[in-house]
C-alpha positions as CSV (number, residue, x, y, z in Angstrom):
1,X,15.9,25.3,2.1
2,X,18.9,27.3,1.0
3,X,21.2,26.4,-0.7
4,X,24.0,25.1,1.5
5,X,21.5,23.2,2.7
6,X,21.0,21.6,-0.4
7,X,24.6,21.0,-1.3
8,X,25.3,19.1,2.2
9,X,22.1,16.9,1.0
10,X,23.8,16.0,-2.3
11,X,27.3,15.3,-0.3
12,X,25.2,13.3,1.9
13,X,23.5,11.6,-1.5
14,X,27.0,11.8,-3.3
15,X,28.3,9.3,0.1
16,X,25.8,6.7,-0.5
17,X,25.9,6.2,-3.9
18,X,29.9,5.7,-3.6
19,X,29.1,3.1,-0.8
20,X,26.7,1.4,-3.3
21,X,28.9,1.3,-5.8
22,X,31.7,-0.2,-3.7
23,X,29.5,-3.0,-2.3
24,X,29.1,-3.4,-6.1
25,X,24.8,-2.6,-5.8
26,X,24.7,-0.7,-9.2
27,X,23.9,-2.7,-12.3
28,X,26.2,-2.8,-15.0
29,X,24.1,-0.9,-17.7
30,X,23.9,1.6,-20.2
31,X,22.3,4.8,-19.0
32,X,22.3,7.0,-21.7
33,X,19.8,8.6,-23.7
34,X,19.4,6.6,-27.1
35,X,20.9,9.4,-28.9
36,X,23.5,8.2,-26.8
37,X,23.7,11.7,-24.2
38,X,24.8,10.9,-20.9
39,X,22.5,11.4,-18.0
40,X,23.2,11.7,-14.3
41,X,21.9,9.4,-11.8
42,X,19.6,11.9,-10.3
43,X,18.5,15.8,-10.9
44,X,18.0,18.7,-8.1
45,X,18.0,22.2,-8.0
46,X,21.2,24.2,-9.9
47,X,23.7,24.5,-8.1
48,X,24.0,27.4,-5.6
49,X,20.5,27.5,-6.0
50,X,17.9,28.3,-2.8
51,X,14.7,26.1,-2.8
52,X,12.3,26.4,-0.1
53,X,10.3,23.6,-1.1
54,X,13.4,21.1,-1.1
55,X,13.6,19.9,2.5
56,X,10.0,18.5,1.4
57,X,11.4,16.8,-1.6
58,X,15.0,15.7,-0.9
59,X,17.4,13.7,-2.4
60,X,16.6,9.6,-2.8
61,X,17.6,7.7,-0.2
62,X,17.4,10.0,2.5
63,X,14.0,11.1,4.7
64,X,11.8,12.0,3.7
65,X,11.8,9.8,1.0
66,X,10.1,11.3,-1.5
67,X,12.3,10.6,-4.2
68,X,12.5,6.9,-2.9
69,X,14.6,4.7,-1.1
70,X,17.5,3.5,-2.2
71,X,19.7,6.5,-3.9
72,X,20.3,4.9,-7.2
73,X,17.0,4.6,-7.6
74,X,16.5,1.4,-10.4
75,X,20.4,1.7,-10.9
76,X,20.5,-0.1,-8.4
77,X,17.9,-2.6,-9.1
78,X,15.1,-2.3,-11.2
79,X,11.6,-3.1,-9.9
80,X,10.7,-7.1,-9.2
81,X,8.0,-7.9,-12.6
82,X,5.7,-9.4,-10.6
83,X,2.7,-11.2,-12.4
84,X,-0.2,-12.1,-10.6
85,X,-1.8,-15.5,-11.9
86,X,-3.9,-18.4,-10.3
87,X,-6.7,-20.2,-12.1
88,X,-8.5,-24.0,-12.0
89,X,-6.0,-26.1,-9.9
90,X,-2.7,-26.4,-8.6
91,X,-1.5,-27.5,-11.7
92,X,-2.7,-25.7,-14.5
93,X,-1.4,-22.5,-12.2
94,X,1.9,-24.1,-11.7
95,X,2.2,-24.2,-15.7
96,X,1.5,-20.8,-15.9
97,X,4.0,-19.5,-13.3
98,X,7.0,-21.3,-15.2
99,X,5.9,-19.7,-18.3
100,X,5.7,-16.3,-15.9
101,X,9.4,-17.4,-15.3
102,X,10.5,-18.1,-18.6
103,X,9.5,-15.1,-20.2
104,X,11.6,-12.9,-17.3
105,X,9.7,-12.3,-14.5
106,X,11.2,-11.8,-11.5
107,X,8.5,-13.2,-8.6
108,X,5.6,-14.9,-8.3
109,X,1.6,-13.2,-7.3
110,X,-1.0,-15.9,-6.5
111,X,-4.6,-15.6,-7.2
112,X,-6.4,-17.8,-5.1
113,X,-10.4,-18.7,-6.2
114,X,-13.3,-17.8,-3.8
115,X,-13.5,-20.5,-1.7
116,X,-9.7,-20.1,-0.6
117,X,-10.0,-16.7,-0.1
118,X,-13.5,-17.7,2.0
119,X,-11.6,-20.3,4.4
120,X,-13.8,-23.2,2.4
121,X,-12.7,-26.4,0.9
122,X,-13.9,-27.2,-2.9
123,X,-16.4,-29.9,-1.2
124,X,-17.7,-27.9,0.9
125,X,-21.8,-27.5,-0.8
126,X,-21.5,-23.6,-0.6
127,X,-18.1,-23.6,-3.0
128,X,-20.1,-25.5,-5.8
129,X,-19.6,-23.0,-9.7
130,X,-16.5,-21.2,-7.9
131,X,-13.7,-23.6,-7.4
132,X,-10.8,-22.3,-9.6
133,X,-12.7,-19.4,-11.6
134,X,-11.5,-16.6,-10.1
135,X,-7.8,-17.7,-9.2
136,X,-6.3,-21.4,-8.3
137,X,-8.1,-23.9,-6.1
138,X,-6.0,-24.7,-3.1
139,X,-6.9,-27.1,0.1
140,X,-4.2,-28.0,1.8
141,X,-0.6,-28.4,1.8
142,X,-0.4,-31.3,-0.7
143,X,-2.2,-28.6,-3.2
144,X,0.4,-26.1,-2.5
145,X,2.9,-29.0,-3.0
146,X,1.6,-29.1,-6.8
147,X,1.4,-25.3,-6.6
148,X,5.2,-24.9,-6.5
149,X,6.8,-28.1,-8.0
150,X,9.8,-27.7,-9.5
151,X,10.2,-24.0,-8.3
152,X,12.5,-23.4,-5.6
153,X,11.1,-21.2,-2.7
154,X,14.3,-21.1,-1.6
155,X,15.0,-18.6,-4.3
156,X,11.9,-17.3,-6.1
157,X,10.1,-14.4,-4.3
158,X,6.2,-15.4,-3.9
159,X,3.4,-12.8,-3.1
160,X,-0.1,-14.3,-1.6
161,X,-2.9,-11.9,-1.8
162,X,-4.8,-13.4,0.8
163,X,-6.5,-12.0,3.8
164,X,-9.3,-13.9,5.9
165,X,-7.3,-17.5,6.1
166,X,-3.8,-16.2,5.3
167,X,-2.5,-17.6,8.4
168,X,-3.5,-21.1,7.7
169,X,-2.4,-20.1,4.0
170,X,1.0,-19.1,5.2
171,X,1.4,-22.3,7.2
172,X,0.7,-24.5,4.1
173,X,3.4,-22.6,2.3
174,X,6.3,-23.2,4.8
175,X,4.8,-26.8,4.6
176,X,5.6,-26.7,1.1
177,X,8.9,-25.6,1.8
178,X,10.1,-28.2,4.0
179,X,9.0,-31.0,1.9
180,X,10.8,-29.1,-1.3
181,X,13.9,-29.4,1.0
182,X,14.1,-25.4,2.1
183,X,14.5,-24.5,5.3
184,X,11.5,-22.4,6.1
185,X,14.0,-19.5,7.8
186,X,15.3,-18.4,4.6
187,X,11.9,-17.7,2.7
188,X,11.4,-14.9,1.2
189,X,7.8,-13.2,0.3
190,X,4.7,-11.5,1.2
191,X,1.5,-12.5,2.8
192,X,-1.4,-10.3,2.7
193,X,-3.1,-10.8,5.7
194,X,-4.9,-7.0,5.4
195,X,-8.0,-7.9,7.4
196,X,-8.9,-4.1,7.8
197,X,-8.9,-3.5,4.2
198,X,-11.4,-6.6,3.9
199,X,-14.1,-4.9,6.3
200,X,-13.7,-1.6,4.3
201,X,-14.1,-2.7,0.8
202,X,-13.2,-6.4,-0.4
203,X,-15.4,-8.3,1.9
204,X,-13.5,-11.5,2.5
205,X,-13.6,-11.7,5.8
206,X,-14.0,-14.7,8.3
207,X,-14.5,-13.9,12.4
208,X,-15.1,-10.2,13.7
209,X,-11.9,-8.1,13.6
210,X,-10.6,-8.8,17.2
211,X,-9.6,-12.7,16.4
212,X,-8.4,-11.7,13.1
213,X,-6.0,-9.3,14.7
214,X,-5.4,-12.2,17.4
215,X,-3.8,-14.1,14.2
216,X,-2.0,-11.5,12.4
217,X,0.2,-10.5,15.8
218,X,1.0,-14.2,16.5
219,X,2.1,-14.3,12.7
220,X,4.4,-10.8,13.2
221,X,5.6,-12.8,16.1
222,X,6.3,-15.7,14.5
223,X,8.0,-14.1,11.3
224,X,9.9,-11.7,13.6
225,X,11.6,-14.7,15.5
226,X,11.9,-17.1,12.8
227,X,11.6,-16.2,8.9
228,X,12.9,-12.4,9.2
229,X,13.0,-11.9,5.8
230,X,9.3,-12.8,4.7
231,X,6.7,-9.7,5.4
232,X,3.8,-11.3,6.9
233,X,1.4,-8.1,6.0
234,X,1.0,-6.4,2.8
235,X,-1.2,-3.2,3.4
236,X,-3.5,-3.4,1.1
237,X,-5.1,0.4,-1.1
238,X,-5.6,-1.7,-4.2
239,X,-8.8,-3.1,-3.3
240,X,-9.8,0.3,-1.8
241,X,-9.5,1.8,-4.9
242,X,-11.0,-0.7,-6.9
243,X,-14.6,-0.2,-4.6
244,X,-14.6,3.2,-5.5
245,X,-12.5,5.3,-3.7
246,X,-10.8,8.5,-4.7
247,X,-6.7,8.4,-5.1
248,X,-6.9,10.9,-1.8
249,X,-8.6,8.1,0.5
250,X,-7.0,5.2,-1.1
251,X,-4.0,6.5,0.1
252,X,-5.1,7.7,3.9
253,X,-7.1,4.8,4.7
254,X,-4.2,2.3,3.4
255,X,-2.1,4.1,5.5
256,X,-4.4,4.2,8.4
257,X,-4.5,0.7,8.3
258,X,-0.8,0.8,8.2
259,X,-0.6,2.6,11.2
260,X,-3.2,0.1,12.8
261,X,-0.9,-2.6,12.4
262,X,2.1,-0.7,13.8
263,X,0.3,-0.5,16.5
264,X,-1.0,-4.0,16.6
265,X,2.9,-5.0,16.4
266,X,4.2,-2.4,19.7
267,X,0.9,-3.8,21.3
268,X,2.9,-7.1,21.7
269,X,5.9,-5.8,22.0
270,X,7.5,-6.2,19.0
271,X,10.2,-3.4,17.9
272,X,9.7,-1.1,16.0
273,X,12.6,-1.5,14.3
274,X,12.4,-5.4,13.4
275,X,8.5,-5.5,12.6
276,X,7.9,-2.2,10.8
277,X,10.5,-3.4,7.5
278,X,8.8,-6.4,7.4
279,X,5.6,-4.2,6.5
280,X,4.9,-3.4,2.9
281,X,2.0,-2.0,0.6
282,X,-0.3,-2.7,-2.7
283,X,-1.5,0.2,-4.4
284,X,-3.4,0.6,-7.2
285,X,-1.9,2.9,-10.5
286,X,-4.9,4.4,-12.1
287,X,-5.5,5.9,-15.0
288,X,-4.6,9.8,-13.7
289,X,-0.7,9.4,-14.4
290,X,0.1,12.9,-12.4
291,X,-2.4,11.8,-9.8
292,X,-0.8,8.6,-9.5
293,X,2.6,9.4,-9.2
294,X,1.8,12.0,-6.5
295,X,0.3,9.7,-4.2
296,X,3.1,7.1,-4.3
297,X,5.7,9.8,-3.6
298,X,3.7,11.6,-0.7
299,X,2.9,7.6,0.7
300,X,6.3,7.2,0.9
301,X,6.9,10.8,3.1
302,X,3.9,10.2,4.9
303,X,4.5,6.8,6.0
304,X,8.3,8.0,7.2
305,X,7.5,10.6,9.0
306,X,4.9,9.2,10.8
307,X,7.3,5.5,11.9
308,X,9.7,8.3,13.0
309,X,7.7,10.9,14.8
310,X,4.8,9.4,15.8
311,X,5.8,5.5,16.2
312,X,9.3,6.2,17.1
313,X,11.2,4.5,14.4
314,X,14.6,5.8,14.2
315,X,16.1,2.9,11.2
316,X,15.7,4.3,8.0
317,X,14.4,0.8,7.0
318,X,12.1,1.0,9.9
319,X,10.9,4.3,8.3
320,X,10.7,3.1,4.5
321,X,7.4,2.1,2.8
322,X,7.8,-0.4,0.0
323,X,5.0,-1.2,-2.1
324,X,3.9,-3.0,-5.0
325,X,1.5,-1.7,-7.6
326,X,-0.8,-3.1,-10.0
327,X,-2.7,-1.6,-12.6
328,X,-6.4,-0.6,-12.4
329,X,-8.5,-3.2,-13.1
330,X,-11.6,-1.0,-12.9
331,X,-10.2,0.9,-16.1
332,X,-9.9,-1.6,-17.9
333,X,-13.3,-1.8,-20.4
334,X,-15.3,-4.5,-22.0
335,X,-15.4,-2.3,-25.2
336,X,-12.8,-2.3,-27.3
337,X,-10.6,-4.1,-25.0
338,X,-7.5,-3.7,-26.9
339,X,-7.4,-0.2,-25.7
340,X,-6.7,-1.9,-22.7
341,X,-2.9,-2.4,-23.6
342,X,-2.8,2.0,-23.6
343,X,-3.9,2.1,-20.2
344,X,-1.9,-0.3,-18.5
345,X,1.2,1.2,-20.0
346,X,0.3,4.3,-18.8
347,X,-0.7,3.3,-15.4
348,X,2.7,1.3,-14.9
349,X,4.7,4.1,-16.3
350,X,2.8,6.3,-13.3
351,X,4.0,3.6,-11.0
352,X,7.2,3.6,-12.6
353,X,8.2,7.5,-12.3
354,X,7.0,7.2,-8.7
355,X,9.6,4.5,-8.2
356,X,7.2,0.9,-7.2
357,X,9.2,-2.1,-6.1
358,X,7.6,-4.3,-7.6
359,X,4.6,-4.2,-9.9
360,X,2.1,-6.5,-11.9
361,X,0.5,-5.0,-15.5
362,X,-2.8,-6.4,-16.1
363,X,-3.8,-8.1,-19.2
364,X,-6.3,-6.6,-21.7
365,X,-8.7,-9.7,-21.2
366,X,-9.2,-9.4,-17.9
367,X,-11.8,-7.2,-17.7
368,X,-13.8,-10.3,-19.4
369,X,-12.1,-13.6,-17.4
370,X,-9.0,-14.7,-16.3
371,X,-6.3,-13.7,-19.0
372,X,-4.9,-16.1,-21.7
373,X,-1.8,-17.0,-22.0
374,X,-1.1,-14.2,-25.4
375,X,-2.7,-11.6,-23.2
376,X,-0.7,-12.4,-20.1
377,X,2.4,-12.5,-22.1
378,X,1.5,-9.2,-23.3
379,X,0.8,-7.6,-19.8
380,X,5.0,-9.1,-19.2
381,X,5.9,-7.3,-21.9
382,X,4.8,-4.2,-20.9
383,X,6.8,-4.2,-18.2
384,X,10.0,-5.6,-20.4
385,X,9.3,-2.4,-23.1
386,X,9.4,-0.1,-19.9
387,X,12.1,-1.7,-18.5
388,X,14.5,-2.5,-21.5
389,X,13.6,0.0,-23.8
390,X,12.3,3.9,-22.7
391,X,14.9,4.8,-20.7
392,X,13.0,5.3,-17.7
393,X,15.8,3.4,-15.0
394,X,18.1,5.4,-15.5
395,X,17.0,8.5,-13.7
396,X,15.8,8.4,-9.9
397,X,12.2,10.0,-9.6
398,X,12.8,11.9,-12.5
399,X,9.7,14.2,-12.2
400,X,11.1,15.7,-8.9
401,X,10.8,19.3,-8.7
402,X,8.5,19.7,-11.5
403,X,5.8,22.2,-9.7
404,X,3.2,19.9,-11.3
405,X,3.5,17.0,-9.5
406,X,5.4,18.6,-6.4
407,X,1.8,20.4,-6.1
408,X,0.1,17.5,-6.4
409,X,2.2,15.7,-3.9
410,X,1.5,18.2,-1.0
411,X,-2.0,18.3,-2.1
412,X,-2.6,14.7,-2.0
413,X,0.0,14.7,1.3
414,X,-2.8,17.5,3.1
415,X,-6.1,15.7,2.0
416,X,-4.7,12.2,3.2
417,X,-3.4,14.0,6.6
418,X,-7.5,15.7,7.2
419,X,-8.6,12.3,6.8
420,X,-6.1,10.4,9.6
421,X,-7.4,13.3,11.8
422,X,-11.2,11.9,11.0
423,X,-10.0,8.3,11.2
424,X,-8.6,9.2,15.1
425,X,-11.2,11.5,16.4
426,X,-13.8,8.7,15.6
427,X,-12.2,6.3,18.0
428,X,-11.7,9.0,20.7
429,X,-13.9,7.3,22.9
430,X,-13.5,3.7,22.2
431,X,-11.2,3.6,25.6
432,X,-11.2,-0.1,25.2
433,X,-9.7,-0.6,22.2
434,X,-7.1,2.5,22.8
435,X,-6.0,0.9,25.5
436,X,-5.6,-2.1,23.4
437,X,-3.9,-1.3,20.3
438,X,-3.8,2.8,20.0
439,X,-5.5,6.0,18.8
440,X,-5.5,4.9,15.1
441,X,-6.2,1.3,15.3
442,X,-9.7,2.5,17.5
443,X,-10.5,4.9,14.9
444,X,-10.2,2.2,12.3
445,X,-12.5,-0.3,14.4
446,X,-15.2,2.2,15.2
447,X,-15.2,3.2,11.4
448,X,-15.8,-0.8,10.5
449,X,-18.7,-0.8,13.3
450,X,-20.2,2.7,11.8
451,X,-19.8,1.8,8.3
452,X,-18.1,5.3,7.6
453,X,-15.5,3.7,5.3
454,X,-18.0,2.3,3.2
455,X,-20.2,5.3,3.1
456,X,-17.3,7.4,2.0
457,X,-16.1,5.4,-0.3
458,X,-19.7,4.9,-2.1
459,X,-20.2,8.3,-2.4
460,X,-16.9,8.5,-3.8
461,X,-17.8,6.2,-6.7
462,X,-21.4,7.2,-6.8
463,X,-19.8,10.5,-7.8
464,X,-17.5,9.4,-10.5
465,X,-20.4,7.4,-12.3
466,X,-22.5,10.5,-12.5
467,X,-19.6,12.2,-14.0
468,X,-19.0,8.9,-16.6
469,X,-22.9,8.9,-17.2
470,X,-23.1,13.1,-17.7
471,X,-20.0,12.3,-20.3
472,X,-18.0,15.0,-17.8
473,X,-15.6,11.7,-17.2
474,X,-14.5,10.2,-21.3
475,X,-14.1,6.5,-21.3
476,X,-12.6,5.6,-24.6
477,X,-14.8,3.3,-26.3
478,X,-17.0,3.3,-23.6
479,X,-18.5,7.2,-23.9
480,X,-16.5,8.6,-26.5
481,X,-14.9,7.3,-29.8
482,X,-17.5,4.3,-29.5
483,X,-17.4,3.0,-33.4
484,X,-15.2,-0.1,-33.6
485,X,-14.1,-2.6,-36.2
486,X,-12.9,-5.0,-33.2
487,X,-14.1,-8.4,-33.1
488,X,-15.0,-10.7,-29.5
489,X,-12.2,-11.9,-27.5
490,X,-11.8,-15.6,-27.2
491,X,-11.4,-15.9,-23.4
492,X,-9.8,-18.3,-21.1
493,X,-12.8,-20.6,-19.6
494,X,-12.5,-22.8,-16.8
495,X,-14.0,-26.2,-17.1
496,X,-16.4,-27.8,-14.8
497,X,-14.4,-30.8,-14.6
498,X,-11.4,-29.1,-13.0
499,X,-13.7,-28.6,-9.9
500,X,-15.4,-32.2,-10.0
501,X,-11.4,-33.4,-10.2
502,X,-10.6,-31.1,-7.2
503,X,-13.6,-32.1,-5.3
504,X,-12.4,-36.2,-6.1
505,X,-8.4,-35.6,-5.0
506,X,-9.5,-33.8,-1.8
507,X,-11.9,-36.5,-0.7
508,X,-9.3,-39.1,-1.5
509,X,-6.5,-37.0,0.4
510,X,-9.0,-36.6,3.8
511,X,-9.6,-40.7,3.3
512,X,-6.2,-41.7,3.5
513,X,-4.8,-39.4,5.7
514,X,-4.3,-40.2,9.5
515,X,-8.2,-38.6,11.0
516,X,-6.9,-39.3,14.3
517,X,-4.1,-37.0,14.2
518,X,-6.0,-34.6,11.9
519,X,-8.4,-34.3,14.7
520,X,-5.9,-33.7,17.7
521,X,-4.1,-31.1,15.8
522,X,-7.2,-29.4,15.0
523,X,-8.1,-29.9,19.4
524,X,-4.9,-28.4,19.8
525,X,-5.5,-24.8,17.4
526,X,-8.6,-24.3,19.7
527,X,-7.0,-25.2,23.1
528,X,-4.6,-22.3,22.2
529,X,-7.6,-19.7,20.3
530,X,-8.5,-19.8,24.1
531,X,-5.0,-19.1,25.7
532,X,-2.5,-15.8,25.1
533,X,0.1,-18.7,23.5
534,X,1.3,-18.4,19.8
535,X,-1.1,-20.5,17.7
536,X,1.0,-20.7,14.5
537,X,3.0,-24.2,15.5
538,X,-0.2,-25.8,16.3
539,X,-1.3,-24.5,13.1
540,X,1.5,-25.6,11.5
541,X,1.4,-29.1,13.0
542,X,-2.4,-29.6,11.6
543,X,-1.3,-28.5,8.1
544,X,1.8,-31.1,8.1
545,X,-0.6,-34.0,9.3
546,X,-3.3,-33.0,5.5
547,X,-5.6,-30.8,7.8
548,X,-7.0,-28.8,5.5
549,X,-8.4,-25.3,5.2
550,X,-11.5,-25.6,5.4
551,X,-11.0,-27.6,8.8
552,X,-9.0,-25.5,10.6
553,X,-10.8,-22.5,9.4
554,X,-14.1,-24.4,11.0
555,X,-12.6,-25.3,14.0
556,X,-12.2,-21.3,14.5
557,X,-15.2,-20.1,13.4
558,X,-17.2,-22.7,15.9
559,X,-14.8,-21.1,18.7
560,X,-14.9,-17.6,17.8
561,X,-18.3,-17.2,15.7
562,X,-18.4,-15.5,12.5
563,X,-18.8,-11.6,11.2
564,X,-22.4,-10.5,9.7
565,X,-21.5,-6.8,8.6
566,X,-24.4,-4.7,9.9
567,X,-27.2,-4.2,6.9
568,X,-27.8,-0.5,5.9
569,X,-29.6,1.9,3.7
């Protein structure tokens, strides 16, 4: 790029910030150095200066992207603190969010247990030793009632991570809504619903993917016509990551995915334009902080050019990927746990520098259970110290042009680019599900059927835990540095009785509820699981009259069967 080129892209850069700052979208703030230097909002090349490398970099808030989206970077807003928290019931999680709230965070992340996340009630025989231990118990929409009392959804941004029953999920939470008094078109939040990422590494899935896909186009339909600011699919690389996969596939096959659904959205014929900014993305930040910060910056180029050339997209919010991160729970170690603290600040400053929207620090216990309150508010104030105190919001992406990381963005850009190529070829003869969806989604299904994904993502870790185990990988406190003076953790347990006293409310809720109804609303989801019509208002209609999850999720599976994943050795 030379370097007139350049200057028009700082003119261009120079005209948006003065049309943020007249809609009055820059914080009132101090952003100088604590010596007290001035520094500018944003760094490039000098001035008069040729760089070929710069039409691949940019300025932010202009394609590609790389530098991020909004040119004032966290100027303009800093990133949501986002806290992810569910545990026993309704409740007890409900505490914990207003203490969440209290101490300054900005949105809400619910954990849900393993039943939830499995479409089963906490009756149901096969959820006995699991209801609330993993995240919070919920049933129906008298449970999500509790969840939120006495916080407004009308104002607090909520996050669900929730795949295989997010849709019934969803509907209990607009319930909730319109008993709190909000109307439901307002909401604002994101729902999971990933059901590609489940088949590749997380496992939580409920019917084969061809219903699930059924259910997460009737929701983009439903959101696109009636709650347009809620994002009915969060894209999921964290779990990805977490199985074992390298930074390089995280990012392709979350963007794969990504692609999938774009497709899945023209394939009704959605817009491009309205659907695709209601699409955002989860990554993990691991413990490689130049690694990590590469891959968020070439996800954000990647993602752009591919809504604009490929998908059509010609919005720039049509071409934007906005993502959430949360620190790597796989680096987090049982030994010496209060090294823990180090790497989370590290991984969110990754996330950070890359420019996240929105991010959740994990707490140093939760390697062992689900955090305590002291180590949760330790994981918020991680964020706050970053926030308040380093210095880092004042500068957009300020790592840009270092030949480091601009090195390791095209190098993470060109693996993740050989591996879409894979994805595609694989379903170049699956002519029925091309003609379907598209090239990408096909590739994605026939890699589910083949169990490629998994395969490369076990050899990935398979890898990694030779290198750990050969000491060529150093885990502190783990295979180096091992003597300690630190004593056991006192961990947050949950008691039996929570699930005997969730089991007790939902039988009592199903006895006094109207069965009749229940029952006609429940006919009524599978009169429509056989028709092309929109099965969310049913849905919804069965949720308002107590049905609960485990019910409608039931009523499904008897109509649509379940998915056995294909054993192999």
């Amino acid at each position: 790029m030379n370097a007139e080129q350049i200057a028009a892209g700082r003119r261009r850069w120079e005209q948006r910030m003065a049309a943020a700052r007249a809609a009055g979208q820059l914080r009132d703030a101090d952003f100088t150095t604590l010596s007290g230097a001035e520094v500018d909002p944003v760094y490039g090349p000098p001035e008069g200066a040729d760089d070929p490398r710069f039409e691949r970099i940019g300025w932010p808030g202009g394609h590609p992207f790389t530098r991020g989206l909004y040119p004032a970077g966290y100027r303009g807003r800093a990133w949501t603190i986002r806290q992810f928290a569910g545990f026993g019931n309704a409740r007890q999680t409900n505490e914990r969010y207003k203490m969440i709230l209290r101490s300054g965070g900005g949105g809400l992340s619910v954990a849900f247990d393993m039943p939830t996340l499995m479409g089963r009630d906490s009756d149901d025989d096969r959820s006995l030793g699991e209801v609330g231990h993993c995240g919070v118990a919920i049933d129906s929409a008298a449970d999500m009632e509790v969840l939120f009392d006495g916080i407004p959804l009308g104002e607090v941004t909520t996050s669900m991570t929730i795949s295989g029953p997010a849709v019934p999920i969803f509907c209990m939470y607009v319930v909730a809504a319109e008993r709190q008094g909000v109307d439901p078109t307002v909401l604002n939040g994101t729902l999971q619903t990933d059901i590609f990422k489940e088949y590749i590494a997380q496992k939580e899935w409920l019917f084969e993917p061809q219903p699930h896909l059924r259910l997460i186009g009737d929701l983009m339909e439903y959101c696109a016509g009636g709650i347009p600011a809620y994002k009915p699919l969060s894209v999921s690389g964290y779990h990805i990551r977490e199985a074992g996969a390298t930074a390089a596939q995280e990012l392709a096959f979350t963007l794969a995915d990504g692609f999938g659904y774009a497709e899945l959205g023209l394939s009704r014929g959605l817009s491009i334009e309205k659907f695709a900014p209601g699409l955002s993305f989860f990554f993990d930040a691991h413990i490689d902080f130049f690694e990590e910060i590469a891959k968020f910056r070439a996800a954000r180029r990647i993602w752009a050019r591919w809504m604009r050339d490929v998908y059509g997209a010609k919005t720039e919010r049509a071409q934007w990927l906005r993502f959430h991160t949360q620190t790597a729970g796989v680096s987090l170690t049982g030994h010496q746990p209060y090294n823990n603290v180090v790497r989370t600040t590290v991984e969110a400053l990754s996330a950070v520098l890359a420019g996240t929207n929105s991010l959740h620090t994990n707490a140093l216990d939760e390697v062992l259970a689900l955090p305590t309150e002291q180590a949760a508010e330790i994981a918020l104030r991680t964020q706050q110290v970053l926030m308040e105190e380093t210095g880092v919001v004042n500068v957009a992406d300020p790592l840009g042009g270092s030949w480091y990381v601009e090195a390791l963005t095209d190098r993470i850009e060109s693996d993740a680019e050989s591996i879409f190529a894979e994805i595609r070829a694989m379903g170049e003869n699956e002519a029925r599900w091309r003609q379907a969806y598209g090239e990408m989604t096909a590739g994605i299904l026939r890699g589910i059927e083949d169990g490629w994904f998994m395969s490369e993502i076990a050899e990935s870790a398979f890898r990694y835990q030779q290198q750990v185990e050969k000491g060529e990988k150093r885990i502190v406190g783990v295979n180096v540095h091992t003597d300690t003076v630190t004593r056991d953790l006192e961990i947050l347990r949950v008691s039996h009785e929570i699930e005997m006293e969730q089991r007790r409310v939902l039988q009592q809720r199903k006895a006094a509820r109207n069965g009749a109804a229940v029952q006609a609303a429940l006919d009524r989801i599978v009169q429509l699981a056989r028709s092309d019509d929109n099965i969310i208002p049913a849905m919804l209609d069965a949720v308002r009259a107590e049905a609960s999850l485990g019910e409608i999720c039931d009523a499904l599976r008897a109509e649509w069967g379940v998915y056995m994943e294909p054993a192999r050795f």
